[in-house]
DRENRO-246583 format. One record per residue: residue in one letter; x, y, z of N, C-alpha, C in turn. Coordinates in steps of 0.05 Angstrom, whole numbers, padded with zeros to 5 digits, always signed. Example, Ala and Ser with C-alpha at 12.3 -4.5 7.8 and 13.67 -1.06 7.14 Angstrom:
a+00264-00114+00156+00246-00090+00156+00264-00066+00156 s+00257-00045+00142+00273-00021+00143+00258+00001+00157 
! end
This chain:
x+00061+00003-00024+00063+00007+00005+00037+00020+00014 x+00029+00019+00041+00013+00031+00044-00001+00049+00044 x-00016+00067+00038-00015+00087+00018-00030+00106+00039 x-00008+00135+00051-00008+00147+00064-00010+00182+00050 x-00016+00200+00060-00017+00223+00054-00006+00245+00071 x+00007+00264+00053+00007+00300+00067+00012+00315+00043 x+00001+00343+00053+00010+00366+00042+00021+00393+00040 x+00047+00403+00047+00050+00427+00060+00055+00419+00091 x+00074+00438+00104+00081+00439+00118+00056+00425+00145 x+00049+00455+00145+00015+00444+00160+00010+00418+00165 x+00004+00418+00142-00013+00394+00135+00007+00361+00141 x+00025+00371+00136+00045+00345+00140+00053+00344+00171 x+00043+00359+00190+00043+00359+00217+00019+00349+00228 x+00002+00348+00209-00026+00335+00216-00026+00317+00215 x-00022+00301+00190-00020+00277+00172-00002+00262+00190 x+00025+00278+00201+00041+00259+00220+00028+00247+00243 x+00017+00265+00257+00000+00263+00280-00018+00241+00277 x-00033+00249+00258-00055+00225+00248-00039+00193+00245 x-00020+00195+00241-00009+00177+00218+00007+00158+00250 x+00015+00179+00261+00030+00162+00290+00012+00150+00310 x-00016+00159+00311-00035+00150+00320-00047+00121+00309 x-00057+00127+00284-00051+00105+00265-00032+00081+00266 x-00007+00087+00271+00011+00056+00267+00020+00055+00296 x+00008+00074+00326+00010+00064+00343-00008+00045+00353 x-00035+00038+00333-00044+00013+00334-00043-00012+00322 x-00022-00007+00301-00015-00028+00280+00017-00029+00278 x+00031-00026+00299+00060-00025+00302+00072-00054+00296 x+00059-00076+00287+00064-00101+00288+00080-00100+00257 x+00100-00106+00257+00112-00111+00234+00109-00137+00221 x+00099-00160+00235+00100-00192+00224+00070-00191+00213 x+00071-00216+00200+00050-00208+00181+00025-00225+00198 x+00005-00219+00189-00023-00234+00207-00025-00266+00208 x-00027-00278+00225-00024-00313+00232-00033-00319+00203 x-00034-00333+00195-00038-00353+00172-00033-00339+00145 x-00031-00320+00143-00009-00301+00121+00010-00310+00121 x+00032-00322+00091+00051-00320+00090+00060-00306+00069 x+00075-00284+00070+00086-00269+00049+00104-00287+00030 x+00104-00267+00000+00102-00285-00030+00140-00290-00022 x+00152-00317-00028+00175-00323-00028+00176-00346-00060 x+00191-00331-00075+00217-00323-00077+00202-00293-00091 x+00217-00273-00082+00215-00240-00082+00224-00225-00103 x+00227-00223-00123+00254-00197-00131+00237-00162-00123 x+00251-00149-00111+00250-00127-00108+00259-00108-00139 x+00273-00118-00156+00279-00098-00179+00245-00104-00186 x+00237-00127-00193+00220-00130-00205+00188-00113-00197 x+00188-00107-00174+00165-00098-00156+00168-00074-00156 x+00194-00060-00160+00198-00028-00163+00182-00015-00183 x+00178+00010-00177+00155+00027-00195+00131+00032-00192 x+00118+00039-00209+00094+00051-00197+00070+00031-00202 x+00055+00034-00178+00030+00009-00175+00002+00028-00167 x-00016+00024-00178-00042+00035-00181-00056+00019-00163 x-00066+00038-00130-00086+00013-00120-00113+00019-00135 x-00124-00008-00136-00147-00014-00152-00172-00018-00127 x-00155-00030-00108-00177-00032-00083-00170-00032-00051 x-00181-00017-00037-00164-00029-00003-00192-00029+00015 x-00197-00029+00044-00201-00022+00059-00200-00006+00067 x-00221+00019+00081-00227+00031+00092-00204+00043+00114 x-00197+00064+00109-00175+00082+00129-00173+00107+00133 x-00172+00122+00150-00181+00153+00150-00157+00164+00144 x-00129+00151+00138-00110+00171+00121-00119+00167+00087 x-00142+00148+00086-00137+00148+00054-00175+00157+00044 x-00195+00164+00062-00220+00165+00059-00218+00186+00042 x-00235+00181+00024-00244+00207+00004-00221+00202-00024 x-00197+00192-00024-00181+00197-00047-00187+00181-00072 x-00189+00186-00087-00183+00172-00110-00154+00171-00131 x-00151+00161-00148-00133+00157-00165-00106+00166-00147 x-00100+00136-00137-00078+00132-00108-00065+00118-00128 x-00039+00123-00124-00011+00101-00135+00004+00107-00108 x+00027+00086-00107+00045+00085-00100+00070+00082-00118 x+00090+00089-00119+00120+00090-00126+00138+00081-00109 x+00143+00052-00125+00169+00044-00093+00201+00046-00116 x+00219+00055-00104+00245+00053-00110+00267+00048-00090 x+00282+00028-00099+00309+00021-00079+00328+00041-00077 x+00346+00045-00053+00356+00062-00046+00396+00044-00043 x+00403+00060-00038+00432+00049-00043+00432+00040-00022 x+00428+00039+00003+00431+00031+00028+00409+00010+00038 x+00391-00006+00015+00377-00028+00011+00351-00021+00026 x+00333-00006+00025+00315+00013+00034+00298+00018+00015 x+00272+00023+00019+00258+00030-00012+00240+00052+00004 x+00253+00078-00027+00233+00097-00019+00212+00092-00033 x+00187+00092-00016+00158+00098-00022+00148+00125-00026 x+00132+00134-00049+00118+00152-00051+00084+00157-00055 x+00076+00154-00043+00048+00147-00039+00036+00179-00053 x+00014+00174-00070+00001+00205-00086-00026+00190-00088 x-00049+00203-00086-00078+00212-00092-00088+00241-00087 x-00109+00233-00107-00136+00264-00106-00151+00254-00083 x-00150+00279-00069-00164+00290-00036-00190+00300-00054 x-00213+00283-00054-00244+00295-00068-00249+00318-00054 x-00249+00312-00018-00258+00334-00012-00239+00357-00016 x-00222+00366-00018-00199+00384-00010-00197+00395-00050 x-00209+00370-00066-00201+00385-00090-00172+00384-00097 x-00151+00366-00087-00121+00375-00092-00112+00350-00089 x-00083+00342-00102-00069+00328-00099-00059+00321-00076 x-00051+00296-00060-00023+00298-00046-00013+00278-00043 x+00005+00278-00022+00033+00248-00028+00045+00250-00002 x+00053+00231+00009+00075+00223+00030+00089+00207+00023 x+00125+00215+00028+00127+00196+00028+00144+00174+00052 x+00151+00156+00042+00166+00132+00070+00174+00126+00058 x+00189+00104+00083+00211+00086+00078+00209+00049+00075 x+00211+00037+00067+00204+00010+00070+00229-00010+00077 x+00236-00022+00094+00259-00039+00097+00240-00070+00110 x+00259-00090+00088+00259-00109+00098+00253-00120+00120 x+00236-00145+00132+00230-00151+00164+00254-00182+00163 x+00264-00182+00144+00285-00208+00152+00290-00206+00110 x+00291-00239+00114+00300-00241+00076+00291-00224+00053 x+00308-00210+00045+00299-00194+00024+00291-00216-00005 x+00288-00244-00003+00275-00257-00014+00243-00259-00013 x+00245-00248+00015+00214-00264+00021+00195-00228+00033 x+00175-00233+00010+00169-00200+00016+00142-00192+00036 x+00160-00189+00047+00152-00176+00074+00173-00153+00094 x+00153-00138+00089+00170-00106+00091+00155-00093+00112 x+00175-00074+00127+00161-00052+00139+00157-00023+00132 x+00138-00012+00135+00144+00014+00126+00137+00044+00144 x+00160+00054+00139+00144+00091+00159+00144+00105+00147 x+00120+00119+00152+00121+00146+00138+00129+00169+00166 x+00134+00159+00188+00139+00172+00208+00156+00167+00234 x+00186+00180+00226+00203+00164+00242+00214+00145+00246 x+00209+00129+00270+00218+00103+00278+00189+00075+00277 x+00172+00094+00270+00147+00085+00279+00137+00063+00251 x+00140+00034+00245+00139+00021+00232+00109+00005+00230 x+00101+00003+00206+00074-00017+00199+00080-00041+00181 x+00069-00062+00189+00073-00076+00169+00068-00081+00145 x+00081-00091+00123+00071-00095+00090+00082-00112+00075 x+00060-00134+00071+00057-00170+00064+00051-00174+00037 x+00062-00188+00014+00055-00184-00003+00039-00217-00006 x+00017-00218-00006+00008-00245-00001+00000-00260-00028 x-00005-00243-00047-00012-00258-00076+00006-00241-00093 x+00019-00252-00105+00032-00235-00131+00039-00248-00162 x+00030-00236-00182+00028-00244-00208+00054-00256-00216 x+00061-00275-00226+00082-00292-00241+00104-00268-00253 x+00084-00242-00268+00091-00223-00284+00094-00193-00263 x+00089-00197-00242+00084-00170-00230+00073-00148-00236 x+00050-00156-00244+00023-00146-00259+00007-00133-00240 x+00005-00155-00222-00016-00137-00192-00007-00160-00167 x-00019-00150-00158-00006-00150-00123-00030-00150-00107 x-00040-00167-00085-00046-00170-00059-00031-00165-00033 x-00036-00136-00011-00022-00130-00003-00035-00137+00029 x-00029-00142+00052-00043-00142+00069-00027-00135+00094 x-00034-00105+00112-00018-00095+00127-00011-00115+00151 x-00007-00100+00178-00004-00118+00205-00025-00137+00218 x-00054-00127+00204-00071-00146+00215-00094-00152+00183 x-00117-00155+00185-00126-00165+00165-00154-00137+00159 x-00144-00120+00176-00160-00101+00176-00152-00085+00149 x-00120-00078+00140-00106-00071+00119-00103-00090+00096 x-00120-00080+00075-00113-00093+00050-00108-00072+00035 x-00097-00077+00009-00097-00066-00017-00090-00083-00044 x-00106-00082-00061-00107-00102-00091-00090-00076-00101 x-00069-00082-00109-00048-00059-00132-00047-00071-00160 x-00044-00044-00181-00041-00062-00197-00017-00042-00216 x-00004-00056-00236+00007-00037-00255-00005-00030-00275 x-00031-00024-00276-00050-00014-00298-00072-00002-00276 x-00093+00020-00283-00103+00032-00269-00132+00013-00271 x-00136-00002-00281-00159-00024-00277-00146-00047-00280 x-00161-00073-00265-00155-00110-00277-00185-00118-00282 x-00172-00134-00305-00202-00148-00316-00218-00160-00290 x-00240-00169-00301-00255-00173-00285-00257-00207-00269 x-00243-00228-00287-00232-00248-00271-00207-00248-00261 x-00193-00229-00256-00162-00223-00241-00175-00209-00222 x-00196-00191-00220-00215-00184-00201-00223-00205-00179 x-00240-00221-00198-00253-00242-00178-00228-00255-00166 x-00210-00266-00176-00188-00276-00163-00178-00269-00144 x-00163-00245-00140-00153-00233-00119-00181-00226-00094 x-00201-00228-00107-00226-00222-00085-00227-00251-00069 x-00226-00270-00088-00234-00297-00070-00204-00299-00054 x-00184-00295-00065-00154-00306-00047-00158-00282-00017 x-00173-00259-00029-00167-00239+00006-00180-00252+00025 x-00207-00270+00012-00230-00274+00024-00222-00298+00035 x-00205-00309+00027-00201-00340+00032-00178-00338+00057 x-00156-00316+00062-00148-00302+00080-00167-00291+00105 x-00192-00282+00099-00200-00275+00127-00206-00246+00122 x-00197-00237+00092-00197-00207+00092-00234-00207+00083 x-00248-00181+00100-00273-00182+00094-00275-00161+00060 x-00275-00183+00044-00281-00166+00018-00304-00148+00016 x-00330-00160+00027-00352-00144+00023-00334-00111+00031 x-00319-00103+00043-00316-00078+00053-00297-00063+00040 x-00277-00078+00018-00262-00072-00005-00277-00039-00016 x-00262-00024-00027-00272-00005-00035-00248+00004-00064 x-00265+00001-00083-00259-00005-00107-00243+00022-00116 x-00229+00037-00127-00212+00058-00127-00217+00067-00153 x-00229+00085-00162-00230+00104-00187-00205+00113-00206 x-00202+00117-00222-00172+00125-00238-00184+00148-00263 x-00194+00171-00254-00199+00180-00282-00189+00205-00282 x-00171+00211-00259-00145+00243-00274-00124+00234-00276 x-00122+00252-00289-00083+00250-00298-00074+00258-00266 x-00056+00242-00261-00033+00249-00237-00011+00278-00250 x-00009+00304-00243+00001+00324-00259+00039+00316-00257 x+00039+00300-00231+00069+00286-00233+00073+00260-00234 x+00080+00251-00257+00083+00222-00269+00096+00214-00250 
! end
């Protein structure tokens, strides 16, 4: 999911603020014209923790490194997201988390998600591995990407691949920003 942040009370009044500002420009839940999200879906299969490897440029996520997300289903067909990275500047961990619900067939994955309220972003899963290995994610417009993966690096032709499919989408790769993985997360 899209990989959002807070820490502490404070700080999670910031982060909200920021964050409502944020998806008051990307409130679009459907996915961008010529995107079609991955059909046929399983959600058991997509649950767990995914390492982004690469996204676009966003000022809830500037500066972080070693970003995962954690998605888990909820009894009431909902998936909690837990979004975690290292803040370089700040020196510290942190995490938000949201909610993700379905935008129609829970076959066909395309989800919305909040980390704030009622206030919904979209999240497209536009390439996804046979194996659910890694993931091409692309928010409400084409401005939001993220390459996830379930390993904290992908070789370097699963690289090129998902680079040429963003590119072939419209997503500007040159502006991809490649994601570091070299601390331990202190909560698995």
């Amino acid at each position: 999911m899209p990989l959002l942040f807070a820490w502490g009370r404070r700080s999670a009044l910031v982060w909200s603020a920021a964050l409502l500002f944020a998806l008051a420009g990307c409130s679009s839940v459907s996915p961008p014209p010529g995107i079609t999200p991955v059909t046929p879906f399983d959600l058991t299969r997509y649950e767990g923790r995914w390492y982004e490897v690469a996204r676009l440029d966003h000022s809830f996520e500037r500066g972080m490194t070693d970003v995962s997300a954690t998605n888990q289903r909820q009894s009431d067909g909902s998936v909690r997201v837990l979004n975690r990275g290292f803040d370089t500047g700040k020196n510290e961990w942190r995490q938000a988390e949201g909610k993700a619900k379905f935008t129609g067939d829970a076959n066909t994955a395309s989800l919305k998600v909040s980390f704030f309220g009622p206030f919904y972003g979209g999240y497209h899963v536009a390439s996804l591995d046979a194996d659910y290995q890694w993931a091409l994610v692309v928010g409400p417009d084409r401005s939001y990407c993220w390459i996830l993966s379930r390993t904290k690096q992908l070789s370097a032709g699963v690289r090129e691949q998902l680079t040429a499919r963003a590119n072939a989408l419209g997503i500007d790769t040159q502006a991809l920003i490649w994601v570091t993985h070299n601390r331990t997360d202190p909560q698995p």
